[in-house]
C-alpha positions in Angstrom: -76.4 220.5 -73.0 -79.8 222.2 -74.2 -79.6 222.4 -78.0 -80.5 226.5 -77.9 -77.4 226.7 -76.9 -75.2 224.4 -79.1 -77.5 225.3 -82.6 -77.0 229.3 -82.4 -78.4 231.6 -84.8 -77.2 231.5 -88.4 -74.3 233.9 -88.2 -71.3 232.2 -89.3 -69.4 234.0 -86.8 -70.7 231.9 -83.9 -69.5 228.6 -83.8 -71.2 225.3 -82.2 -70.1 223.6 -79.4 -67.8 220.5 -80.0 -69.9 217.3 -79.8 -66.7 216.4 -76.8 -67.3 219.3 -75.1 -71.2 218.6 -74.8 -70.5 215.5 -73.6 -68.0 216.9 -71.3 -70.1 219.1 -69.6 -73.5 217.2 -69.5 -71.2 214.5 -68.0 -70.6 217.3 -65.2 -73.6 218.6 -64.8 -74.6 215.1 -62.7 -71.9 216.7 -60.3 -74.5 219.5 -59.3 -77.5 219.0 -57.4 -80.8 221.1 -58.8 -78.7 223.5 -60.1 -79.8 226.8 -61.5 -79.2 228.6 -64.9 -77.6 231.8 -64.8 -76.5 234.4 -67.2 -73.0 236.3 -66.5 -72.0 239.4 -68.4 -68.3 239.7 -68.9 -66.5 243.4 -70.1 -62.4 244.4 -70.3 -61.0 247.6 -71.6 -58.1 248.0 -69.8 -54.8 245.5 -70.3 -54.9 242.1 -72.3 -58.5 242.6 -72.9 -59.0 238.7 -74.6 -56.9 237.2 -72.3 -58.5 238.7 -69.3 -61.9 237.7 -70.8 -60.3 234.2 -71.2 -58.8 234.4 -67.3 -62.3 235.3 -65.7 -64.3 232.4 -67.8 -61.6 229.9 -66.9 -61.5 230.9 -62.9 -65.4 230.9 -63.2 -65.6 227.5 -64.5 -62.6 226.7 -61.4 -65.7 227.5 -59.2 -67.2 224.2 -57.1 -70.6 224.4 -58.1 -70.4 226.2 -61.3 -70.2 224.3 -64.7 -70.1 226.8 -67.4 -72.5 225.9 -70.6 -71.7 228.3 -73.5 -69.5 231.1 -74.0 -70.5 234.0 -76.4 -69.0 235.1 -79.4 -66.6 238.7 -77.9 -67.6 241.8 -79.4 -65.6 244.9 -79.0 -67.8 248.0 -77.8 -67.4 251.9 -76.8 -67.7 252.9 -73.2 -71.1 254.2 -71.9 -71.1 257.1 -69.9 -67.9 259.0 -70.5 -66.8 261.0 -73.7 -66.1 259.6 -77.0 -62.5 258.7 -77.0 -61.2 259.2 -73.4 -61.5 255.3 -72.7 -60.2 252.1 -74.5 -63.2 250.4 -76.3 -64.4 247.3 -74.8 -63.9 243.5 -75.3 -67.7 242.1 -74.3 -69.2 238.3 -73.8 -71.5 236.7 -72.0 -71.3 233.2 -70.5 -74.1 230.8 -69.6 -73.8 228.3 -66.8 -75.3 226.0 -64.6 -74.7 226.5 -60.5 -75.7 225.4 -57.1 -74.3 228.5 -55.9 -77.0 230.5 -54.2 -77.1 234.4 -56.1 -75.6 235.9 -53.1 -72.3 232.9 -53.2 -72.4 233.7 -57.1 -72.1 237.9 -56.6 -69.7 237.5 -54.3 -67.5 234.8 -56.5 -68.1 237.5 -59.3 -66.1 240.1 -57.1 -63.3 237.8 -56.5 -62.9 237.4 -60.0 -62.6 240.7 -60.3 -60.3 241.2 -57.6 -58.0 238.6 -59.0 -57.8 240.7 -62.2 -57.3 243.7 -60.3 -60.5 245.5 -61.3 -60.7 248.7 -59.1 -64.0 250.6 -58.8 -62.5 254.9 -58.3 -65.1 256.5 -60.1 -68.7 254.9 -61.5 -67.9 254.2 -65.5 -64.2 253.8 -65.0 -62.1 252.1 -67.2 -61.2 248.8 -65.8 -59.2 245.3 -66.0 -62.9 243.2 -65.8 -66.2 243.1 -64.9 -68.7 240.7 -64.1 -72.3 241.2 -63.9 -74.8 238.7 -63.1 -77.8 239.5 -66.0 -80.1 236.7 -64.5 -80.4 233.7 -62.1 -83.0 231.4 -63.0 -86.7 233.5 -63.2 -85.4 235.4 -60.3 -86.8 238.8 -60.0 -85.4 241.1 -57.4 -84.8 244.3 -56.4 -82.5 244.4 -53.5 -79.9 247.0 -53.7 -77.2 244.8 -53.4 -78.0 242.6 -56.3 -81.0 243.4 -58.4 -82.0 240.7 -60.6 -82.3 240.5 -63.3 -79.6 243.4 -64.0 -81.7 247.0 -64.2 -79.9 247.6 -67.4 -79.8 244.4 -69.2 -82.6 245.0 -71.4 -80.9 248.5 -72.9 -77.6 247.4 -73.9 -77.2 245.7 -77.2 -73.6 244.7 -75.5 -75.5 242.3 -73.4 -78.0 241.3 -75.5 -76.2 240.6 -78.5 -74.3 237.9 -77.3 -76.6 236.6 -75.5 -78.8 236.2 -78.2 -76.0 234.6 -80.1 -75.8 232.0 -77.8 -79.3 231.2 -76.8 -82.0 232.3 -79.3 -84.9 231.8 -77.3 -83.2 233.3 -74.0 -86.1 235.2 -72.1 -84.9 238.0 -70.4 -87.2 237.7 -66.5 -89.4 240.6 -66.1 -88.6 242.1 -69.6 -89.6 239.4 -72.5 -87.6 237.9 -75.3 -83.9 239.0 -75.6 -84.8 238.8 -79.3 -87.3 241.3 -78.9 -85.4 243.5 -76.7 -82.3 244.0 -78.9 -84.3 245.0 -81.8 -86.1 248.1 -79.3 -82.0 249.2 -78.8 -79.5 250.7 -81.2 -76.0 248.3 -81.8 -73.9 251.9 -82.8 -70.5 251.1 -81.4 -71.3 247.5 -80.8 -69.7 245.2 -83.0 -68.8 241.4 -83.6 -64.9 240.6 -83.5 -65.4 237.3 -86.1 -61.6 237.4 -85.3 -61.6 236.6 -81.6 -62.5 233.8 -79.5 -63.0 232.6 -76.1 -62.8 229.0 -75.4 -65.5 227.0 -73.6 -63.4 225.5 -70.6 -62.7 222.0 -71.1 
């Protein structure tokens, strides 16, 4: 496992990864051929918003050619785009992982995640059950309509960024610079660090 992602920054809200763990998934890692980093954003406001969180990581991880490397710290954020109030606040994270999956095979694994967790897409800044965005594959840059990489509005939400950053202090945001950087051009109001919830790294 790189050590950016094990180290973290120096908020004692983040946790390192188990030393077993590592091991376990560098041991797994030899299970994927030239595989290629990605970075997944997770967000739940709707149901069992943790476990949910919890459900989408573990069935990601179920993936053949996925090996998940880091899980972020959750924070709990209010909705973008809809009036203050009329929407449950969200549970975010953001997971890191290693795959063979092609972007195309990864999007569309993404979807039956969200399918599985009965996410339904009514009305554009709906509440809903899950959703998972890809943020980046590898130094991808992209701008077909059906997935633009990296996302078109990573670099403006601190709910991305945060725990990203968290995770992996030196992660470089393709096309847009240092996440670092980034989060400190965007305001956190309504973003904020449940110390009090966790999401385990899939064993």
């Amino acid at each position: 496992m790189t050590a950016s992602f094990t180290e973290g920054p120096s908020d004692p809200t983040v946790q390192p990864v188990p030393a077993s763990v590592v091991e376990k998934v560098d041991a797994a890692d030899s299970t994927l051929h030239n595989p290629q980093r990605a970075v997944l954003s997770l967000g739940a406001n709707l149901g069992n918003r943790l476990e949910t969180l919890q459900g989408a990581v573990d069935a990601l991880e179920d993936t053949p050619g996925v090996r998940i490397k880091a899980v972020s710290p959750v924070y709990e954020t209010e909705p973008w785009g809809v009036e203050p109030g009329s929407q449950p606040s969200y549970f975010n994270a953001v997971v890191l992982l290693k795959t063979t999956l092609p972007p195309d095979s990864l999007l569309e694994r993404a979807h039956a995640v969200e399918e599985a967790f009965h996410r339904v897409r009514d009305e554009r800044w709906g509440a809903r059950t899950i959703d998972v965005d890809i943020v980046s594959y590898a130094d991808l840059i992209s701008d077909d309509p059906v997935l633009t990489l990296p996302h078109p509005r990573a670099h403006e939400r601190a709910f991305v960024l945060a725990p990203w950053l968290d995770v992996d202090p030196e992660a470089q945001l393709p096309g847009r610079g240092a996440v670092a950087e980034l989060l400190a051009d965007v305001t956190r109001t309504g973003v904020t660090p449940r110390a009090d919830l966790e999401l385990r790294l899939p064993e």
